[in-house]
Structure formats: structure tokens, C-alpha cells
Backbone as numpy.savetxt, mean C-alpha at the origin, in Angstrom:
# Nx Ny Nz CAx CAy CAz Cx Cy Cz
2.42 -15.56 -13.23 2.82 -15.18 -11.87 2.65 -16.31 -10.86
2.11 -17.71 -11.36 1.94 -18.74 -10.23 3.04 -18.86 -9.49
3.42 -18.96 -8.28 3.91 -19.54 -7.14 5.41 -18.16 -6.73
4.80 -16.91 -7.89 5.71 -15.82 -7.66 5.93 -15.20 -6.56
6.28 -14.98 -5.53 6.20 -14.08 -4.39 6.28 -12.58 -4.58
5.55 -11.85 -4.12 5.90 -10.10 -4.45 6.00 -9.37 -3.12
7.40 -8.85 -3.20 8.00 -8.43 -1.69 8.11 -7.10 -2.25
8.61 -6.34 -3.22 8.90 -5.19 -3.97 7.98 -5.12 -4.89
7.47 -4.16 -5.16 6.67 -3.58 -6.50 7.16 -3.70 -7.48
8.70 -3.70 -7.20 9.57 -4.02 -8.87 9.45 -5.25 -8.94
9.17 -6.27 -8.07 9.34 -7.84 -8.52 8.38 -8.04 -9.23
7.40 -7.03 -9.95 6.40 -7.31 -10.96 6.96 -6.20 -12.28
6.56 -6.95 -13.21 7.05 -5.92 -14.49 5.56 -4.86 -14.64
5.90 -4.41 -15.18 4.64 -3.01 -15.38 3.43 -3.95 -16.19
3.59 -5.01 -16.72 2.63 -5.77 -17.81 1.98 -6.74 -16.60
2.91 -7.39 -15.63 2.45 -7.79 -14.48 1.49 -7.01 -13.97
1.84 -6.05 -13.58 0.62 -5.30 -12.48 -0.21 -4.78 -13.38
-0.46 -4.75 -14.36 -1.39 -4.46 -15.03 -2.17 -6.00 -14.84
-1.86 -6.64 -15.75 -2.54 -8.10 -15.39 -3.62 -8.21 -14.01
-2.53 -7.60 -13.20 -3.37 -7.65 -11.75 -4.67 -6.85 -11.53
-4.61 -5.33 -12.31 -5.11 -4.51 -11.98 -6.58 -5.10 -12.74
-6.50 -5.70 -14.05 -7.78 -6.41 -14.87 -8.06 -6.92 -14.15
-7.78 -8.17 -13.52 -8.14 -9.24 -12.97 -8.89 -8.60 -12.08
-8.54 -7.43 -11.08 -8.94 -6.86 -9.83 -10.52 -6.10 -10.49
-10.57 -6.11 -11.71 -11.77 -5.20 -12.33 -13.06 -6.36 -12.19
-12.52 -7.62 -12.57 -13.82 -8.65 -12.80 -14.08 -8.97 -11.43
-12.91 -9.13 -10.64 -13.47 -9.38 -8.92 -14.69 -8.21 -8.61
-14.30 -7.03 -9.28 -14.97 -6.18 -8.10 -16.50 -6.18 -8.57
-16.98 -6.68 -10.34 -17.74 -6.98 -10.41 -19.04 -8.69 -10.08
-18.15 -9.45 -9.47 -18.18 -10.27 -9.24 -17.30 -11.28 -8.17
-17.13 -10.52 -7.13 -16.50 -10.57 -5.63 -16.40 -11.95 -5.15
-17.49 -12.88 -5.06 -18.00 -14.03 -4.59 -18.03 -15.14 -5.38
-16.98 -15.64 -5.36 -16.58 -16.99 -6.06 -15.77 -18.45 -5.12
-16.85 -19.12 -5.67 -16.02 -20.45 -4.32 -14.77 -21.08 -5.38
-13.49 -20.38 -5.68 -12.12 -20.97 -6.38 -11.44 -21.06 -5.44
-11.40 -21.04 -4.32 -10.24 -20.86 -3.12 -10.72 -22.47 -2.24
-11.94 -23.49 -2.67 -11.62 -23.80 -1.84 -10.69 -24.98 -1.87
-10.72 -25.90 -0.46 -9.17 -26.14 -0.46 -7.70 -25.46 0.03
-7.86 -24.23 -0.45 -6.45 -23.33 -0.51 -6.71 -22.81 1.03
-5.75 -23.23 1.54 -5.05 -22.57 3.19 -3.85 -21.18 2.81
-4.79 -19.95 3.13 -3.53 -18.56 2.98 -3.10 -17.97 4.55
-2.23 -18.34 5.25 -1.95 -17.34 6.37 -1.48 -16.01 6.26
-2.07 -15.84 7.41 -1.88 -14.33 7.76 -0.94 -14.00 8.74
0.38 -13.42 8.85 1.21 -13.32 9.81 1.37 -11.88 10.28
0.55 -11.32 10.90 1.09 -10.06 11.31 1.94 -9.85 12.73
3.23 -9.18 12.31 3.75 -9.16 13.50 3.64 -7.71 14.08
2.89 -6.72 13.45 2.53 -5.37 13.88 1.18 -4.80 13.36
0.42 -4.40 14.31 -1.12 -3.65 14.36 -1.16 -3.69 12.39
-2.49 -4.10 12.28 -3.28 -3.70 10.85 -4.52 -4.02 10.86
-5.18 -3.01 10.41 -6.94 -3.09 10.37 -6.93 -3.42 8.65
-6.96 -2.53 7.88 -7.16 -2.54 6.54 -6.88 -3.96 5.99
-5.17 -3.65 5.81 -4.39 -4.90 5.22 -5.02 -5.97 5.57
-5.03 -6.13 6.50 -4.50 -7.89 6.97 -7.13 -8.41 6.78
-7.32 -7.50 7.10 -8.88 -7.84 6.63 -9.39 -7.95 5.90
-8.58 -6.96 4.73 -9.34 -7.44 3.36 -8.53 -8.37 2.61
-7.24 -8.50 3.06 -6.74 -10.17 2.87 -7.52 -11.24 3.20
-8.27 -11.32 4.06 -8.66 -12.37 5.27 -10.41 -11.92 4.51
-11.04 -10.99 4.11 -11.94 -10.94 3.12 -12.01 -11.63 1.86
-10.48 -11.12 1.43 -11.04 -11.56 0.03 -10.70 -12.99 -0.07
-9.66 -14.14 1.24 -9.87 -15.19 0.84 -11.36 -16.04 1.58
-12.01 -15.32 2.33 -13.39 -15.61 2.65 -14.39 -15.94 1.68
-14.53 -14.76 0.70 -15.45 -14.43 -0.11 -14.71 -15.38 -1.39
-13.63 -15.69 -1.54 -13.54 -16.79 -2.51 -13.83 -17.99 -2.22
-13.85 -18.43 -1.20 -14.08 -19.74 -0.35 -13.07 -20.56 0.34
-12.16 -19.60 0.27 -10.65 -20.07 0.84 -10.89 -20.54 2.39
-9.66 -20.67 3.10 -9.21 -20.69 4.81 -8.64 -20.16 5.29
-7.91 -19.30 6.43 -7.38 -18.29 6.59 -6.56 -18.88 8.16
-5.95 -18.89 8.24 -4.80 -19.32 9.69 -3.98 -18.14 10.02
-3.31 -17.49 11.05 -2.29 -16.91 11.19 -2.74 -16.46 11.97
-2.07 -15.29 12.57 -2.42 -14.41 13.91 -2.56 -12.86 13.70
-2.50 -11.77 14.70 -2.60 -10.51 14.11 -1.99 -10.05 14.82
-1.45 -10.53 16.28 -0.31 -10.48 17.43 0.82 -11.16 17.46
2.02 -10.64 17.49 3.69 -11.47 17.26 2.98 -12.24 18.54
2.62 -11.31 20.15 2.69 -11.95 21.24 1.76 -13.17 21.35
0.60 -13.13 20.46 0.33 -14.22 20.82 0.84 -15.34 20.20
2.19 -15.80 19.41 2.32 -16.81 18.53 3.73 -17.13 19.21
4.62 -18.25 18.51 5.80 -18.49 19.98 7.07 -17.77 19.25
6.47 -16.36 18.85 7.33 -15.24 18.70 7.48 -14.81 20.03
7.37 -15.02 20.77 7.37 -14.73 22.25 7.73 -15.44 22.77
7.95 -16.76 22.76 8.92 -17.64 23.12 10.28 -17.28 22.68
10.53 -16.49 21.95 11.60 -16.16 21.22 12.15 -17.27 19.88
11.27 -17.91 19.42 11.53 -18.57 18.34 11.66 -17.41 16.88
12.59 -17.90 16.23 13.32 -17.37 14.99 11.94 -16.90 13.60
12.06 -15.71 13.13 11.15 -15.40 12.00 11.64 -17.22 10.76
13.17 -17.26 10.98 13.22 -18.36 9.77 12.13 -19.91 10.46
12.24 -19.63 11.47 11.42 -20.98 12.65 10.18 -21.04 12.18
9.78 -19.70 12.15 8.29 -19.29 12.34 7.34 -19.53 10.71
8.24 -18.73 9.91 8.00 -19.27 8.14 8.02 -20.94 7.78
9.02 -21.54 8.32 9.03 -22.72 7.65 8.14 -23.58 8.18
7.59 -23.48 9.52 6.57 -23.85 9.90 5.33 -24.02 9.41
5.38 -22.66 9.11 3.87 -21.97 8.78 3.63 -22.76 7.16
4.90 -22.55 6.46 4.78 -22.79 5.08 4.44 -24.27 5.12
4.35 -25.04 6.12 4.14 -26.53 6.11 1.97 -26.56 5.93
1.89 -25.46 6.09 -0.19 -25.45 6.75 -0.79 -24.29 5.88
0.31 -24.05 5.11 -0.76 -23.04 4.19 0.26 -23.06 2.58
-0.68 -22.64 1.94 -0.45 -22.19 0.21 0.19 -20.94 0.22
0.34 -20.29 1.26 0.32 -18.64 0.42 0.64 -17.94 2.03
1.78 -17.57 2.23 1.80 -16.44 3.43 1.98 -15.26 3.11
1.21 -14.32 4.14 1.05 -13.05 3.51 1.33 -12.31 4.94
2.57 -11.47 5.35 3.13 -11.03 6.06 3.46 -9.41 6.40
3.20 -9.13 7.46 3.48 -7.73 8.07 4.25 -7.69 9.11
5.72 -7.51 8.87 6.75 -7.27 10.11 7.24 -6.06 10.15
7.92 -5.43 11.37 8.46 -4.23 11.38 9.78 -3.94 11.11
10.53 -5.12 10.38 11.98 -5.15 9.75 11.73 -4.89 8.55
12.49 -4.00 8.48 13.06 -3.90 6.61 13.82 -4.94 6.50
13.34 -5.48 5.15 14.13 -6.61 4.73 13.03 -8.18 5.42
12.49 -8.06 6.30 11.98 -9.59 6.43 11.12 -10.40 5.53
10.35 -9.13 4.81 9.45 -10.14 4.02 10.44 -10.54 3.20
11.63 -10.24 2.39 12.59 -10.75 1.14 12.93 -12.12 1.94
13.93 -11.95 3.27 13.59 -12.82 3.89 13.29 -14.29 4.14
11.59 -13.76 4.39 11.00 -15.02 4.32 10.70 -15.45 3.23
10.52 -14.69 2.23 10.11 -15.27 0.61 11.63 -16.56 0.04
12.60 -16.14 1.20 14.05 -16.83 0.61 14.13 -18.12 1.26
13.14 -18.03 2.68 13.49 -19.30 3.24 11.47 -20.10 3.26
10.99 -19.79 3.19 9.37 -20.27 2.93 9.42 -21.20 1.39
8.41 -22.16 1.97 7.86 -23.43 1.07 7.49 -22.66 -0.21
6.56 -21.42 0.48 5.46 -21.33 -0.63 5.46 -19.79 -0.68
4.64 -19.56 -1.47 5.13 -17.63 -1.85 4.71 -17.11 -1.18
5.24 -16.06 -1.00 5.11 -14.96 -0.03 4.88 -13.54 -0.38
3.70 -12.83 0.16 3.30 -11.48 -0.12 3.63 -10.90 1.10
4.42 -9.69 0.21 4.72 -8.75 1.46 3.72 -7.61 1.80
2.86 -7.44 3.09 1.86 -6.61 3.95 2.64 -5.34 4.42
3.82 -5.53 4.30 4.65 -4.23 4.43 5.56 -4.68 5.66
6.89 -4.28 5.46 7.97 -4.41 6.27 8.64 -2.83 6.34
8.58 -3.02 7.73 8.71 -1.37 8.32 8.80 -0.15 7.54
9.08 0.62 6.98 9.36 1.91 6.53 9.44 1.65 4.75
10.02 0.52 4.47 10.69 0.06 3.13 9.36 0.11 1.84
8.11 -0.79 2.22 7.59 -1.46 0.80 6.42 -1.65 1.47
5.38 -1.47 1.01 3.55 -2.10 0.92 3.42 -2.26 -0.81
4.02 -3.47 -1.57 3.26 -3.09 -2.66 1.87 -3.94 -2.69
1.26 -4.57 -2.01 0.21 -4.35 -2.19 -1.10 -3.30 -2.51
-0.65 -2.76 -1.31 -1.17 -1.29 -1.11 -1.00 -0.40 -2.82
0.19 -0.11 -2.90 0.78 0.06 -4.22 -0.37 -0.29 -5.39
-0.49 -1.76 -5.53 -1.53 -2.19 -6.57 -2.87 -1.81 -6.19
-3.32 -1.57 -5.21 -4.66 -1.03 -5.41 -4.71 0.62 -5.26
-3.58 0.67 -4.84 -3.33 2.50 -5.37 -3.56 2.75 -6.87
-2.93 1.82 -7.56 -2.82 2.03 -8.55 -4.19 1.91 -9.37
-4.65 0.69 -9.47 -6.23 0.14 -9.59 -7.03 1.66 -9.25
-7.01 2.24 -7.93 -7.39 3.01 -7.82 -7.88 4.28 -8.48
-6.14 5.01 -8.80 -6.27 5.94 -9.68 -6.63 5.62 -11.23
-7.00 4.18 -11.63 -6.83 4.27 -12.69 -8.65 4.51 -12.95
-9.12 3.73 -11.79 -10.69 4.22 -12.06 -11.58 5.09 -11.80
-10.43 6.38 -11.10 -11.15 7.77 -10.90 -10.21 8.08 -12.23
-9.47 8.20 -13.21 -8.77 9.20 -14.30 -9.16 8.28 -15.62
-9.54 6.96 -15.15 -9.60 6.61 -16.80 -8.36 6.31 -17.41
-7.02 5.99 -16.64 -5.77 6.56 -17.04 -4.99 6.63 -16.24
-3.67 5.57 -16.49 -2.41 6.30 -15.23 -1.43 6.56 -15.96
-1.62 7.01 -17.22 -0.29 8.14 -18.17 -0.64 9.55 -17.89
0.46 10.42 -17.54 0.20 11.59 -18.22 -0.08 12.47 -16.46
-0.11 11.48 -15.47 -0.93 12.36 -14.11 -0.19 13.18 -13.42
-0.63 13.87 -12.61 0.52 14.99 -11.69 -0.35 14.59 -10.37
0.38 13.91 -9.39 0.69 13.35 -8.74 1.40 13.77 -7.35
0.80 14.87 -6.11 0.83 15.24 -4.93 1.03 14.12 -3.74
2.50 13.87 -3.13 2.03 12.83 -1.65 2.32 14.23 -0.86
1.56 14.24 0.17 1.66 14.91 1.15 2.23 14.56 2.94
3.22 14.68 3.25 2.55 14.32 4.95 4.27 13.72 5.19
4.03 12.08 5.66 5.77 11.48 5.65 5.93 11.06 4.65
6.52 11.31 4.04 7.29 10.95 3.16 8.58 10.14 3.27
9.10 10.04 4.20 10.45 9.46 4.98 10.16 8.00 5.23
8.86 8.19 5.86 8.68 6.75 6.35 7.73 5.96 5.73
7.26 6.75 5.12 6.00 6.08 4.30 6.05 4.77 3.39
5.85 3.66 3.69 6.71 2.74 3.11 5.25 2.90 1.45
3.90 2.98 1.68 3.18 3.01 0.25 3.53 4.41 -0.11
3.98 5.26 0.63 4.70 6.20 -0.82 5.73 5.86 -1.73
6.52 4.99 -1.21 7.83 5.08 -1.15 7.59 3.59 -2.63
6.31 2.83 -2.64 5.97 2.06 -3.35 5.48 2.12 -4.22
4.31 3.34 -4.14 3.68 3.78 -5.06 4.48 4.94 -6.35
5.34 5.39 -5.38 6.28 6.42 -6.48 7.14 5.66 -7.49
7.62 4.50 -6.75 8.12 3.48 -8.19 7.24 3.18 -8.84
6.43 2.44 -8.78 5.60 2.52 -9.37 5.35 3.30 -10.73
4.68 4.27 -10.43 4.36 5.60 -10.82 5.85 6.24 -12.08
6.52 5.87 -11.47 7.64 6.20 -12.92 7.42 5.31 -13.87
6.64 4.51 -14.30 6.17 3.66 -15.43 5.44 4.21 -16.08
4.52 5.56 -16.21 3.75 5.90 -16.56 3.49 7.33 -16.57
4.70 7.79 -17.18 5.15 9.46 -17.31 4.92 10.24 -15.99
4.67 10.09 -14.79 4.17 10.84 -14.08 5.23 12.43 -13.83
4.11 13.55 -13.42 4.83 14.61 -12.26 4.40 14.37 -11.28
5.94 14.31 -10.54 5.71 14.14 -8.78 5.71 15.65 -7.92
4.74 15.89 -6.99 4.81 16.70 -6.27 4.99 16.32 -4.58
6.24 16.92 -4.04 6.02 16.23 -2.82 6.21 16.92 -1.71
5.12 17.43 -1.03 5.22 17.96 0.02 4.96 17.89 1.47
6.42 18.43 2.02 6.67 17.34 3.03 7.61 18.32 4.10
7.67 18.12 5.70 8.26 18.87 6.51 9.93 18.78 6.05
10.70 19.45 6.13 12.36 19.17 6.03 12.70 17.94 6.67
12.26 17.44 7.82 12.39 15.79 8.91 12.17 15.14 7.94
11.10 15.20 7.61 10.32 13.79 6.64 10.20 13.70 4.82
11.20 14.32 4.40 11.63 14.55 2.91 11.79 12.95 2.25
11.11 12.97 0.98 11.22 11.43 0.94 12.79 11.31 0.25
13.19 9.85 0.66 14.51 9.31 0.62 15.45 9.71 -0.94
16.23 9.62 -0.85 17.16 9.97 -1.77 16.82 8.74 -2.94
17.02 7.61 -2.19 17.16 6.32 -3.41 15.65 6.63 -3.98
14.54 7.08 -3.70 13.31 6.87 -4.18 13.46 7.84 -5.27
14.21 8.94 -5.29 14.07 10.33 -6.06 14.83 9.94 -7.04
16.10 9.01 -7.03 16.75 8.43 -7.77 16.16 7.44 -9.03
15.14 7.20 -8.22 14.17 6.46 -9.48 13.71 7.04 -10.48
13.19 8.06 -9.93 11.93 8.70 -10.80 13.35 9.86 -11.79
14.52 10.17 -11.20 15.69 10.85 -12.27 16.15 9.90 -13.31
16.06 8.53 -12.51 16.37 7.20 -13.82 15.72 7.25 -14.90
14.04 7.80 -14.46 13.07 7.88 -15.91 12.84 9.42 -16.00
13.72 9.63 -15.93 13.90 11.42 -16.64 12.27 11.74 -16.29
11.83 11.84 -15.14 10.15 12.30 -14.89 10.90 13.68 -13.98
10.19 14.44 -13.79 10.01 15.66 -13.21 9.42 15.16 -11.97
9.96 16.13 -10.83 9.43 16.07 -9.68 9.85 17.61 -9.10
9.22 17.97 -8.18 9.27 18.85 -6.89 8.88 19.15 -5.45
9.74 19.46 -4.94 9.79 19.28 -3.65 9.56 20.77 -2.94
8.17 20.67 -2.34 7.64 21.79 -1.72 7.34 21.67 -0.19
7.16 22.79 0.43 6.82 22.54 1.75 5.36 23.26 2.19
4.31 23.52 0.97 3.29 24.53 1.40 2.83 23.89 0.15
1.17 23.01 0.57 0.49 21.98 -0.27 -0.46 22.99 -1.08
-0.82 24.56 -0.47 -1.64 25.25 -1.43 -1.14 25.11 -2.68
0.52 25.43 -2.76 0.74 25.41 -4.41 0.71 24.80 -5.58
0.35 23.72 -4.58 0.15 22.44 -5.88 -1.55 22.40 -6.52
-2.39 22.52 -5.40 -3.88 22.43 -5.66 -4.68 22.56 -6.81
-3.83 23.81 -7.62 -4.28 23.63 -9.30 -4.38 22.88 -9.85
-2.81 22.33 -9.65 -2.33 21.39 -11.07 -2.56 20.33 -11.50
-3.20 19.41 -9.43 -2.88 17.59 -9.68 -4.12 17.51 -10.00
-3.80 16.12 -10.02 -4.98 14.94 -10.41 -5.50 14.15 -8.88
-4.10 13.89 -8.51 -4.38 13.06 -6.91 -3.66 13.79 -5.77
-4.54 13.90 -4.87 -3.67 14.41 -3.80 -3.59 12.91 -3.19
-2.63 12.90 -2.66 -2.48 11.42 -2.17 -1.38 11.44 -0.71
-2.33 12.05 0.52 -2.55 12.17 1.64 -1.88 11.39 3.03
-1.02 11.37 3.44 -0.48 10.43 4.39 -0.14 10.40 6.18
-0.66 9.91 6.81 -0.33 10.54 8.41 0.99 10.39 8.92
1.07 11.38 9.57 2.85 11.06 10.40 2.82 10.11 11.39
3.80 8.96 11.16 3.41 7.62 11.86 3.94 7.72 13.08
3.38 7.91 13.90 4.38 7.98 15.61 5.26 6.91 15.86
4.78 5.92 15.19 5.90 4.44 15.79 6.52 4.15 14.91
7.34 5.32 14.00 8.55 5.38 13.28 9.56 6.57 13.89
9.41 7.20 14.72 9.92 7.96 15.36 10.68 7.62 16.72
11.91 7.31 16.68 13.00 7.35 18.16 12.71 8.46 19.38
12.56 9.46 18.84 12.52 10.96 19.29 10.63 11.15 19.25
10.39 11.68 20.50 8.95 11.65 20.85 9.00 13.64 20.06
10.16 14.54 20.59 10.06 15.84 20.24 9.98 15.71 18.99
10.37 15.17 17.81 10.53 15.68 16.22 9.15 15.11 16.09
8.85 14.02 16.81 7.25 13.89 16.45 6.07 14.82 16.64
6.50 15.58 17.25 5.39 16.51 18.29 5.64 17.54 17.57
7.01 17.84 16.82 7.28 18.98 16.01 6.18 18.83 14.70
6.07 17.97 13.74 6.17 17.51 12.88 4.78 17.12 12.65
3.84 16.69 13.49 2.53 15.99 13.89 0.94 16.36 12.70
1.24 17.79 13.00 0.46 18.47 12.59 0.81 19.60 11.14
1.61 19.03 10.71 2.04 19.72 9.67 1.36 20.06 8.60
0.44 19.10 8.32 -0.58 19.06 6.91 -1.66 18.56 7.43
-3.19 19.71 7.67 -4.06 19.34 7.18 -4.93 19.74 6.47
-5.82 18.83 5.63 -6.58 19.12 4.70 -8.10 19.39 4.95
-8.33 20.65 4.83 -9.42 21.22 5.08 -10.50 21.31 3.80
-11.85 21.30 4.05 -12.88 20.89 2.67 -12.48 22.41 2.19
-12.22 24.05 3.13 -12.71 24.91 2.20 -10.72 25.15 1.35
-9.96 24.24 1.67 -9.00 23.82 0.78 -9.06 23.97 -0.91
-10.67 23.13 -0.97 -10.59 22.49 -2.26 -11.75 23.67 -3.40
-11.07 24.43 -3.24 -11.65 25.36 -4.42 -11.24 25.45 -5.49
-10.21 25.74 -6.20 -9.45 26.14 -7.18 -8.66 25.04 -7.38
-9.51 23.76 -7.66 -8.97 22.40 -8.19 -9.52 22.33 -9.50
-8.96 21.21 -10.25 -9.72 20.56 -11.18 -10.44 19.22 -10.91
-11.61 19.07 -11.86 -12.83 18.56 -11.65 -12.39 16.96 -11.41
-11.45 16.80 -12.01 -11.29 15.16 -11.57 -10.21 14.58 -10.51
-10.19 15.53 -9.62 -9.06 15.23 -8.80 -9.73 14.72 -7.66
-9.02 13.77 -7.29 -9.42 12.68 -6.48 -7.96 12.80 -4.59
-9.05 12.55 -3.92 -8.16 12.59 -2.54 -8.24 10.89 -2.01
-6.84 10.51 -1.77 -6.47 9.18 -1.64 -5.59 9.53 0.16
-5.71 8.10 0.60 -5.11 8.42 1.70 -4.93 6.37 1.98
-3.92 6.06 2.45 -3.81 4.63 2.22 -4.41 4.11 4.20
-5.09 4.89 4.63 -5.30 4.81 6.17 -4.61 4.38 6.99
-5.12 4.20 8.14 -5.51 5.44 9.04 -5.36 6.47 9.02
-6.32 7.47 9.15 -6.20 9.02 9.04 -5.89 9.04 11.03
-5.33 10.55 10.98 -5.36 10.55 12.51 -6.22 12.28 12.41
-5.65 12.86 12.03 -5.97 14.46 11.90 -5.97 15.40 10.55
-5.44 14.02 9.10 -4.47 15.24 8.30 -5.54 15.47 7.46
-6.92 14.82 7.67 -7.77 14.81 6.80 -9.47 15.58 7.58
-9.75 16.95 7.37 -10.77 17.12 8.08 -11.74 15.74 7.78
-12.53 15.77 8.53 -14.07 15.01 8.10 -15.11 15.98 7.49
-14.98 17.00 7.21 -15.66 18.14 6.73 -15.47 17.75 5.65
-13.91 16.89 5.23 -13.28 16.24 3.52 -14.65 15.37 3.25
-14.82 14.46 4.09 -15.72 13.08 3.89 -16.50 13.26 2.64
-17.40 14.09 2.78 -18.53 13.93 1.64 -18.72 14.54 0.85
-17.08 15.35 0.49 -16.88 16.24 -1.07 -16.70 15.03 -2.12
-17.15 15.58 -3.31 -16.95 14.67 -4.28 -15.35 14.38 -4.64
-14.49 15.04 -3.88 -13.04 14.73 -4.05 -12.37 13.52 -2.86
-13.25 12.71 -2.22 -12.59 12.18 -0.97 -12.94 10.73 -1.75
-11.92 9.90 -1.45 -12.19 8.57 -2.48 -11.45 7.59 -1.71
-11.07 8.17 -0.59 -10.13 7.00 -0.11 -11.31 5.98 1.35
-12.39 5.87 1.22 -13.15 4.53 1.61 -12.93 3.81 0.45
-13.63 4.24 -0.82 -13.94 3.47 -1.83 -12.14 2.60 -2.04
-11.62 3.89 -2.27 -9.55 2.89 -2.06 -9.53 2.09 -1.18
-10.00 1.96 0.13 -9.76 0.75 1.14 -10.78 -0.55 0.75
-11.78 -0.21 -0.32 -12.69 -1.23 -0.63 -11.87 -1.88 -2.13
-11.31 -1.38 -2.71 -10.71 -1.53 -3.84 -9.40 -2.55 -3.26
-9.12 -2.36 -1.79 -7.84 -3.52 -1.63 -8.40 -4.74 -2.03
-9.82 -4.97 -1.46 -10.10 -6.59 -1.53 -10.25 -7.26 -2.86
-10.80 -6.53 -3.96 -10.68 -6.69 -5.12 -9.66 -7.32 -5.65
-8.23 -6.22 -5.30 -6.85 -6.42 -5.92 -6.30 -7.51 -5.36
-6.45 -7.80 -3.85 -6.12 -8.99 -3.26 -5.87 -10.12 -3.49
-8.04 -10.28 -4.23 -8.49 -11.18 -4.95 -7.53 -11.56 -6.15
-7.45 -10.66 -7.06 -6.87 -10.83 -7.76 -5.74 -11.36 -7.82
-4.55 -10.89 -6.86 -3.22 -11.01 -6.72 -3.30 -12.47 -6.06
-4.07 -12.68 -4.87 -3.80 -14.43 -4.49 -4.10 -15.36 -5.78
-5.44 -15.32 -6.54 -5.53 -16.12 -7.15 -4.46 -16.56 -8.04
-3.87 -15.04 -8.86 -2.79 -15.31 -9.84 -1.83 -15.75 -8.35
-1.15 -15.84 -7.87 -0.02 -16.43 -7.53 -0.56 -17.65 -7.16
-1.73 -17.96 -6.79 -2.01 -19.63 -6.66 -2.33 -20.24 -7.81
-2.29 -19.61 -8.92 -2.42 -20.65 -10.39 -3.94 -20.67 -11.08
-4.88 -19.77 -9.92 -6.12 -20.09 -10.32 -6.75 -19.65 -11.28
-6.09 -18.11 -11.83 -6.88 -17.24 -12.43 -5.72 -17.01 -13.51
């Protein structure tokens, strides 16, 4: 995977992200390694991120890397009105590795077409997080032991959700049932459902999350994003559609795990927090791991 860029989850083969997901196993036992130094990775965010863009900026810390970029378009001379192609080829002159969050679909492909050096996509508007994706995945594989065979709940947007929308490709590599429940507004996309009919997997589409609660393995939890919405009313309609309450979780099975790729706003009581089914801190600690993993292999190191 040296000098590969990954803008899509498909731009890795299923043997790829596996690769990643090992690699992400020895980091997490061994986090703190000086292999980065030398290596300059920027960070370009051109829209709000806590998670992403920190445990990027973590895990090239804790390797011994350098870290450049910004976390504001306004403060960089994106505000001058200089060009995203301006802004990449620049950047690609002062670092090894850009790792990018814009609110265009389509920019990270983009910049991976016009940049020196490879490019990870942090998520471009509505479309793709496969990062996120790979430590989703990492994730479920170390609460089940296993990502064959799972039944598989997203709840919440589905429309806009760009790590649903990443993780469900995904996820057709590995027999899954999809359950997806979701307001009529926010039904996930046609081309995504198209995937998972390509690999003859089963899916269903519900609008009432009790019915699933038996069956899965992951509920895998998502907030309705306000700043994907034109219309302030379908938001206000729509807001509160799903939440997950602790006395919810009765009539589950024992290894089902609650994922949520954050920020929560409401869909998740805190009453959830400290059932043995809430796993999504430990998932936001599991990015830096995979991170680790994923920069090194695309810088040649690992």
C-alpha cells in the first residue's frame, strides 16, 4: 500500500483492510514508537472535527512524526479565495502524507489526482469516511471475534451519513444482514443498497428500531447532522427520531455491542454510558490505533 492514497473504502481490496486492521492490533498494543521521525503528515480540515482530525494528529505524535495543517478553511488563504488545486499542491511541497476533511463530495478524489503525495480522505461531505470505516471495522471485529456471519443495525441518517454509507460497503465482504432503520427523509441511498444486492446479502428497511433488538450483533447508532440539511423544518421534523434508551436493552443478545462514530447529540441516553453494551469511547480510541497503522503502511514504514 506505500504511497497508495485511500479516498473510497473500495480503493482497498478486502485483503488490504485486513492488513490494516493487524497492523492496527500491534499499535494498540504498543502505541509509542519513534518510526515517524522525519515524516511531515498535514492535516487539512476545511470543516469542524474533534475525533478525526486528533487522533490523526495523535497517532502521528505518538509515533514521532510532525504534524502541519490547520482545522479552519478561514484561517488558511482559503479565504483569500485561493483554489483547493492551489492549496494541495502547495501543501504537498511540506509534507509526506495529506490527510483531508472538506465539505465537497468528490474533493478528496480530487486532491489525491492533483497532490505530490498520497492522500487520505477524513471525509468529504455526505459521500465517504473510510477511515472511520477501518476502525469500524477493527472495531467490530474485537467485540465479535469475527466480521462473517453479523446482523448489522444503522440507525438514525442514513441519507447523509457518509461512515454509514462506508461502512455498509464495506460490510458486503463479509456475508453481512443489514438492518436499517431510518425516518422516510433519511432512507439510505439507492446506489449503497445496490451494493449490498450486488452480493446477494439481505437487508431491511424498517422504521421502528425495537424490532430489530433481538437479532443484531451491532447496533450502530448515528445523529441527524443539522449541517446537511437546506430546510431548517425537515430537520426539526426528523431530529429526534431515534433514541436509545438503557431500559431499551433487555431482550438482546449477550454480545451485542453499541457503536456510534460521534458526536452524539441526543440519540444516545447517557443512562447507555455504563451498560456493558456501549463501546463507542473505546471505538473513538480504536481510531488512533488504525491511523497508526494506515499512515505507516502508506508511508512504506510498516
Amino acid at each position: 500500500m506505500k504511497g497508495k492514497s485511500l479516498i473510497s473504502i473500495n480503493d482497498y481490496s478486502k485483503e488490504e483492510q485486513i492488513s490494516i486492521l493487524e497492523l492496527a492490533a500491534h499499535f494498540e498494543q504498543n502505541p509509542i514508537q519513534k518510526i515517524l521521525d522525519g515524516y511531515v503528515v498535514a492535516t487539512l480540515f476545511f470543516e469542524p472535527s474533534t475525533r478525526t482530525r486528533l487522533s490523526f494528529e495523535s497517532a502521528v505524535n505518538r509515533l514521532g512524526g510532525k504534524v502541519i495543517g490547520f482545522s479552519d478553511s478561514s484561517s488558511s488563504s482559503v479565504k483569500k479565495g485561493e483554489s483547493l488545486k492551489d492549496t494541495i499542491l502547495t501543501v504537498s511541497n511540506y509534507s509526506d502524507l495529506i490527510v483531508m476533511r472538506n465539505p465537497v463530495e468528490g474533493s478528496a478524489r480530487y486532491a489525491s489526482e492533483v497532490s505530490k503525495v498520497p492522500v487520505i480522505n477524513a471525509g468529504d461531505g455526505s459521500n465517504q469516511h473510510p477511515t472511520q470505516t477501518l476502525l469500524d471495522l477493527y472495531t467490530i471485529r474485537q467485540t465479535q471475534k469475527t466480521l462473517d456471519n453479523l446482523h448489522v443495525a444503522f440507525v438514525g441518517d442514513l441519507k447523509y451519513g457518509r461512515t454509514v454509507h462506508s461502512l455498509v460497503q464495506a460490510l458486503c465482504n463479509y456475508n453481512t444482514t443489514f438492518y436499517f432503520i431510518s425516518p422516510n427523509e433519511l432512507k439510505l441511498p439507492s446506489y449503497i443498497k445496490m451494493n449490498i444486492k450486488n452480493s446477494n446479502l439481505k437487508y431491511y428497511q424498517l422504521t421502528d428500531m425495537a424490532e430489530v433488538m433481538s437479532n443484531i450483533d451491532i447496533l450502530y447508532m448515528t445523529r441527524v447532522q443539522r449541517e446537511r440539511f437546506s430546510d431548517p423544518l425537515e430537520y426539526e421534523r426528523v431530529k429526534d427520531a431515534y433514541i436509545l434508551k438503557r431500559d431499551m436493552l433487555t431482550d438482546i443478545k449477550e454480545n451485542m455491542k453499541i457503536l456510534h462514530p460521534l458526536p452524539r447529540v441526543n440519540e444516545i441516553s447517557e443512562d447507555v454510558d455504563d451498560t456493558p453494551q456501549a463501546y463507542y469511547f473505546q471505538q473513538a480510541l480504536n481510531g488512533v490505533f488504525v491511523r497508526q497503522a494506515l499512515i505507516t503502511s502508506i508511508l512504506g514504514i510498516k
